[in-house]
C-alpha positions as CSV (number, residue, x, y, z in Angstrom):
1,X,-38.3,-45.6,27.8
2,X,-41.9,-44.4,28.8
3,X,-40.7,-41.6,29.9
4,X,-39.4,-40.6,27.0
5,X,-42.0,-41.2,24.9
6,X,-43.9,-38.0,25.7
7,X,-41.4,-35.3,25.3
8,X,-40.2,-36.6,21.8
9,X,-43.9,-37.1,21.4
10,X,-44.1,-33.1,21.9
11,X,-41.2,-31.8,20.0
12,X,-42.5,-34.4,17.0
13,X,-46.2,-31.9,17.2
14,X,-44.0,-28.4,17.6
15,X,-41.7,-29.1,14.5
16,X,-44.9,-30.7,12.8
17,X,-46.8,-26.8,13.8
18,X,-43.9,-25.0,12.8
19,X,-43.4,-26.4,9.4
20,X,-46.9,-25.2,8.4
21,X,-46.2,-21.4,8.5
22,X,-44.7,-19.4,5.4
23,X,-41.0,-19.0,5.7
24,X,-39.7,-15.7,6.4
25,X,-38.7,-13.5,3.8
26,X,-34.9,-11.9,3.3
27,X,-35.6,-8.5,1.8
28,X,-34.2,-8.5,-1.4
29,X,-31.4,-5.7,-1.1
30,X,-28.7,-4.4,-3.9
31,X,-25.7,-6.1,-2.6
32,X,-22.3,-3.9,-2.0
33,X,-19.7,-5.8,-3.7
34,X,-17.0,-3.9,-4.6
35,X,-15.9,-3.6,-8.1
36,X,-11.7,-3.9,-8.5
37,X,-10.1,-2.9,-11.5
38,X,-6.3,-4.0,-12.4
39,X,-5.2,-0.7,-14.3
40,X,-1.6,-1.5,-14.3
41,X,0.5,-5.0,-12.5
42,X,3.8,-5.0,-14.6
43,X,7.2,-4.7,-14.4
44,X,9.3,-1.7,-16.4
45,X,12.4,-0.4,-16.8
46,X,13.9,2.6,-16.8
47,X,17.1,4.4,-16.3
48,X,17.7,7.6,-14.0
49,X,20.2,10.4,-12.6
50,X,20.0,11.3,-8.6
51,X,22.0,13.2,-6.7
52,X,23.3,11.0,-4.0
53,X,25.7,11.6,-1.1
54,X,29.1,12.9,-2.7
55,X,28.1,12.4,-6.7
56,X,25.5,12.0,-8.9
57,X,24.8,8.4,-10.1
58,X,23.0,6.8,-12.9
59,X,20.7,3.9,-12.4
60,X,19.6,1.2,-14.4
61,X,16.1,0.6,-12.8
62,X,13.3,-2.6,-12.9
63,X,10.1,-1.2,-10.9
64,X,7.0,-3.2,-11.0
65,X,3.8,-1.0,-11.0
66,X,0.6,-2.2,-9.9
67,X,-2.5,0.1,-10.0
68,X,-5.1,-0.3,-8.7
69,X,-9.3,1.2,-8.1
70,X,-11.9,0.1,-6.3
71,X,-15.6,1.2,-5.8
72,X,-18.8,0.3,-4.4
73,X,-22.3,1.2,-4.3
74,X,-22.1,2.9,-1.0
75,X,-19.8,5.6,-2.2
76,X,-16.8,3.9,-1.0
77,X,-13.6,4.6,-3.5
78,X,-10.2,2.8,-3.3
79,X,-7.3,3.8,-5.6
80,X,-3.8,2.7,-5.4
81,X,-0.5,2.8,-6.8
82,X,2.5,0.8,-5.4
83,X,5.8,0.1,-7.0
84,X,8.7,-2.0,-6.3
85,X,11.9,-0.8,-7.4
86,X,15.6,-2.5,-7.8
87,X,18.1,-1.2,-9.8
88,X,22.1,-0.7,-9.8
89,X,24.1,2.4,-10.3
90,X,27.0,4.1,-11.0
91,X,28.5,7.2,-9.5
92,X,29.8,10.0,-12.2
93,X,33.0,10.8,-10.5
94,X,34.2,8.3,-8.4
95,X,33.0,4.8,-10.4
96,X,31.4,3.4,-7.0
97,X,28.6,1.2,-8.0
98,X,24.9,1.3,-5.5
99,X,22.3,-1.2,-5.5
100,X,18.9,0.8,-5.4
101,X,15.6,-0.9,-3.3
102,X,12.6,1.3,-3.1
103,X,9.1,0.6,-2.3
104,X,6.5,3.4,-2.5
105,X,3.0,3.4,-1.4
106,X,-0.1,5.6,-2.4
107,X,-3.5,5.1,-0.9
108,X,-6.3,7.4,-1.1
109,X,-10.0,6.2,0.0
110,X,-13.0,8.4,-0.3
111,X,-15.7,6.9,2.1
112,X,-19.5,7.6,1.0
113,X,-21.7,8.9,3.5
114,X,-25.3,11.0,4.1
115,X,-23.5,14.2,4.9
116,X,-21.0,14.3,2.8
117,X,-17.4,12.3,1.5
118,X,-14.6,11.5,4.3
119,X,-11.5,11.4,2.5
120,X,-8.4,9.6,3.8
121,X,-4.6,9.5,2.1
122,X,-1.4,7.8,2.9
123,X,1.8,8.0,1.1
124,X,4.5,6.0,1.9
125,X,7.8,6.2,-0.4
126,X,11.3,4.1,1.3
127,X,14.4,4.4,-0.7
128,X,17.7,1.7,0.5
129,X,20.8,2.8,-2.0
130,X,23.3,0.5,-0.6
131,X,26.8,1.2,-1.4
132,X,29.6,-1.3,-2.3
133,X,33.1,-0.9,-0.7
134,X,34.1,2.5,-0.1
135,X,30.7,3.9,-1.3
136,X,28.1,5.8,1.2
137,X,24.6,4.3,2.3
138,X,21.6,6.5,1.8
139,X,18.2,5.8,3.3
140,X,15.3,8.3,3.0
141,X,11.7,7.6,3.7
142,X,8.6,10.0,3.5
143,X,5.4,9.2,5.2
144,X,2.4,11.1,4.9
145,X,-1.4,10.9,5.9
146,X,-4.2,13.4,5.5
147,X,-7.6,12.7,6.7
148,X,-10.9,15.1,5.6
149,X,-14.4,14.0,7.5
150,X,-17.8,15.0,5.9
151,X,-17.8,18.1,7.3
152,X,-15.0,19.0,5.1
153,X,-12.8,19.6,8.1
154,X,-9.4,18.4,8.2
155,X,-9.2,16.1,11.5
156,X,-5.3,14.3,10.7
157,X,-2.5,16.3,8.5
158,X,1.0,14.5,8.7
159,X,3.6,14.7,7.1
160,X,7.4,13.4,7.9
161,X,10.5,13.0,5.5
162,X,13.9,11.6,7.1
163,X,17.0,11.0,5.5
164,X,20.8,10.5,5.7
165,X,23.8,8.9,4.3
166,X,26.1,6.6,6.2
């Protein structure tokens, strides 16, 4: 227990000589929270004609649409649209009903900097028509990104679109 005694004796005189000092100061800097909007976050319908494998079909369509923006003090800006689309159709010539899924993504981002604005877009768009009975399957999808860097140079550019019916 002696023992003891003069090392808490120590740290008891360095906590005592520490606490006399001024704390040190956190700069007092402009925080960057982003601001986020909600332009749009509900559902519509809608009807519409597409060519489709072997006929043309109408569709009785429910998408939700949300929109979004985003931005920040930095320069950073986010924008967004995304919809979510179900829906049934029927084709003109044959009667064959579809059941229509679809998402579809938009995405660009500008990013602040000293030199200049990177910019950076993606687009995503997947459609599902499922046929009943007899009726064809059709899937499509496109996917696309583009990427600008302060320079104004274009350093990504791509662009795919696959479809097919079944």
């Amino acid at each position: 227990m002696l023992r003891r005694f003069p090392v808490a004796l120590v740290l008891v005189a360095f906590l005592a000589l520490s606490c006399d000092r001024a704390p040190t100061a956190v700069e007092d800097s402009a925080t960057d929270v982003p601001t986020l909007a909600k332009i749009h976050n509900q559902w519509y319908e809608d009807t519409w004609s597409f060519d489709h494998c072997v006929e043309v079909v109408d569709a009785d369509l429910r998408y939700k649409w949300l929109e979004t923006d985003s931005g920040s003090a930095s320069g950073n800006y986010n924008y967004q649209w995304k919809f979510t689309v179900h829906g049934k159709g029927v084709g003109w010539d044959t009667g064959w009903e579809y059941v229509w899924n679809n998402s579809f993504d938009w995405v660009p981002h500008e990013h602040g900097s000293p030199g200049g604005y990177q910019y950076t877009e993606s687009f995503t768009d997947n459609w599902v028509i499922v046929g009943k009975g007899e009726a064809p399957n059709w899937k499509g999808k496109i996917t696309s990104k583009i990427t600008v860097n302060a320079n104004g140079e274009v350093t990504a550019d791509f662009f795919k679109w696959t479809d097919g019916c079944k």
